[in-house]
C-alpha positions, 0 to 999 in steps of 0.5 A, spaced: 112 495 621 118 495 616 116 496 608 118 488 608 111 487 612 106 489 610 101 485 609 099 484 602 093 487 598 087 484 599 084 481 592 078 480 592 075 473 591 072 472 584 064 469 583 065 464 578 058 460 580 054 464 575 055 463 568 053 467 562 051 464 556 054 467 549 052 466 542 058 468 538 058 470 531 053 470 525 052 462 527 052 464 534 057 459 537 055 457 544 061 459 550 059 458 557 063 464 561 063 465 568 060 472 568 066 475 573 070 474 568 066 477 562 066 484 567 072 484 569 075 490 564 070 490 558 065 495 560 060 493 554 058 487 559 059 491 565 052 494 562 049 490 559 049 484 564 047 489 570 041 494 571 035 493 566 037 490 559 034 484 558 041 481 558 042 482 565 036 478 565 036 471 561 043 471 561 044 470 555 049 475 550 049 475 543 055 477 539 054 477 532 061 481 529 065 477 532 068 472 529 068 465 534 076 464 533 077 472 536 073 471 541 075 465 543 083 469 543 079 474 547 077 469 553 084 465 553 087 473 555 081 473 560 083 467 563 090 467 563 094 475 561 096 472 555 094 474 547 096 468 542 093 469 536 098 465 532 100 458 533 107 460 529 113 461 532 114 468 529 121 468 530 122 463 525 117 467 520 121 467 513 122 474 510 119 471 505 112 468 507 107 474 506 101 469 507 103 469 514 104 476 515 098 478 513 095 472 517 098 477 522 096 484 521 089 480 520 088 478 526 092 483 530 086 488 527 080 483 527 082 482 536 083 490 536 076 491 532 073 485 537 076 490 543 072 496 540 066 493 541 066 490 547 069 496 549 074 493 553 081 498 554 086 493 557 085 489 552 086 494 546 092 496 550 094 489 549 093 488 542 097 494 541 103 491 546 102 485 541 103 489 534 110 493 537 112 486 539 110 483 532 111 489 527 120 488 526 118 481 525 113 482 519 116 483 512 111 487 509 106 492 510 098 491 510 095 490 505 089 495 502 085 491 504 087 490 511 087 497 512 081 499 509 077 494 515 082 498 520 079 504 518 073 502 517 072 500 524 077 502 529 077 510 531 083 513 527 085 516 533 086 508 536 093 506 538 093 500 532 091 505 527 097 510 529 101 503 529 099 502 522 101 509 520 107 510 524 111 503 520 108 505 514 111 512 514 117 509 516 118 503 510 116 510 506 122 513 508 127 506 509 124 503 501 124 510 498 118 508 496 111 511 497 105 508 500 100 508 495 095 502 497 089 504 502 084 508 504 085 516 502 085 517 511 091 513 511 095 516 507 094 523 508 095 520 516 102 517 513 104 524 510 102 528 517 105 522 520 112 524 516 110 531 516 111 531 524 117 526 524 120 532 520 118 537 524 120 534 531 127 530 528 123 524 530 128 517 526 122 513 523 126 508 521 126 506 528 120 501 529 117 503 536 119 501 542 116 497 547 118 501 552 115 507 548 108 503 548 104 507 553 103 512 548 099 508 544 095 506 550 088 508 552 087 510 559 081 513 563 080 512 571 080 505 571 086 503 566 092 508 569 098 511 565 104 505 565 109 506 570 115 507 565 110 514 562 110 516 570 118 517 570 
């Protein structure tokens, strides 16, 4: 049998007969999810929905910080593969239209901070697609605000975190001007940042590439290393 007939992988049905309920913010918003969806790579309700957590059992989830609008992103990448988490066309995005920018980079790190907490490494590594792709569409850095709720809650370590580091070294470099705003963390990570690039001939000014993403991603057993990182 050529390569050409192989018969295809088998793919394994999904159950969407059992449903959980999840309560979602301080308000506790209600949404019914099938419970083969929510266990599909978050390994936060891999754990709670099986073995002995009361969860497991009332089937029911309570998400308290989470806001509703993040989750309902979330679900919406679980159905369909797709991160939208803005409703602008970001290719028409003024140079001037800081509002928007910031809705942005407070989005793309609420959905990052949501993917923390449901331990979800798929979609952590989509959210950092999501930034590689936005970052030369946004005219500004973020604010002191934005990253002090970065640090605050992501690992420093985490790709979006060294995204934020990266693009803030590089406008550091191309404006001339430093970066003051944020936490003490994020500028010494900036100068470590500048001091490596430095030290390896690495031109910052570039933004990243998507094809460069991988070293942003997350990986363990179940989530591979991209195929462009094996060549």
């Amino acid at each position: 049998m050529g390569s050409d007939d192989q018969p295809p992988a088998k793919r394994r049905r999904m159950d969407l007969s059992k449903s959980i309920l999840v309560l979602v913010g301080k308000e506790e918003k209600p949404f019914t999810v099938p419970r083969s969806f929510l266990t599909k790579s978050s390994e936060f309700f891999v754990t709670c929905l099986n073995g002995a957590w009361k969860e497991a059992s009332s089937k029911e989830v309570k998400l308290p910080d989470i806001m509703p609008d993040i989750f309902e992103i979330y679900l919406q990448w679980l159905y369909t593969g797709e991160l939208v988490y803005t409703d602008q066309d970001l290719n028409d995005m003024p140079g001037g239209d800081i509002i928007l920018a910031l809705a942005v980079y407070r989005a793309l790190i609420r959905l990052a901070i949501a993917g923390d907490v449901l331990q979800d490494i798929p979609f952590r590594n989509a959210v950092v697609d999501a930034t590689i792709s936005v970052l030369p569409k946004i005219p500004i850095l973020p604010s002191a605000g934005l990253i002090n709720l970065a640090y605050e809650n992501l690992p420093r370590a985490g790709g979006l975190i060294r995204l934020m580091v990266r693009d803030a070294a590089g406008s550091w470099i191309a404006q001339d001007t430093p970066c003051e705003e944020g936490p003490a963390k994020f500028l010494a990570d900036v100068i470590g940042e500048l001091r490596t690039a430095m030290r390896n001939g690495t031109i910052l000014r570039d933004y990243v590439k998507l094809e460069e993403r991988c070293t942003y991603h997350e990986h363990n057993d179940r989530v591979p290393k991209c195929e462009t990182a094996k060549k």
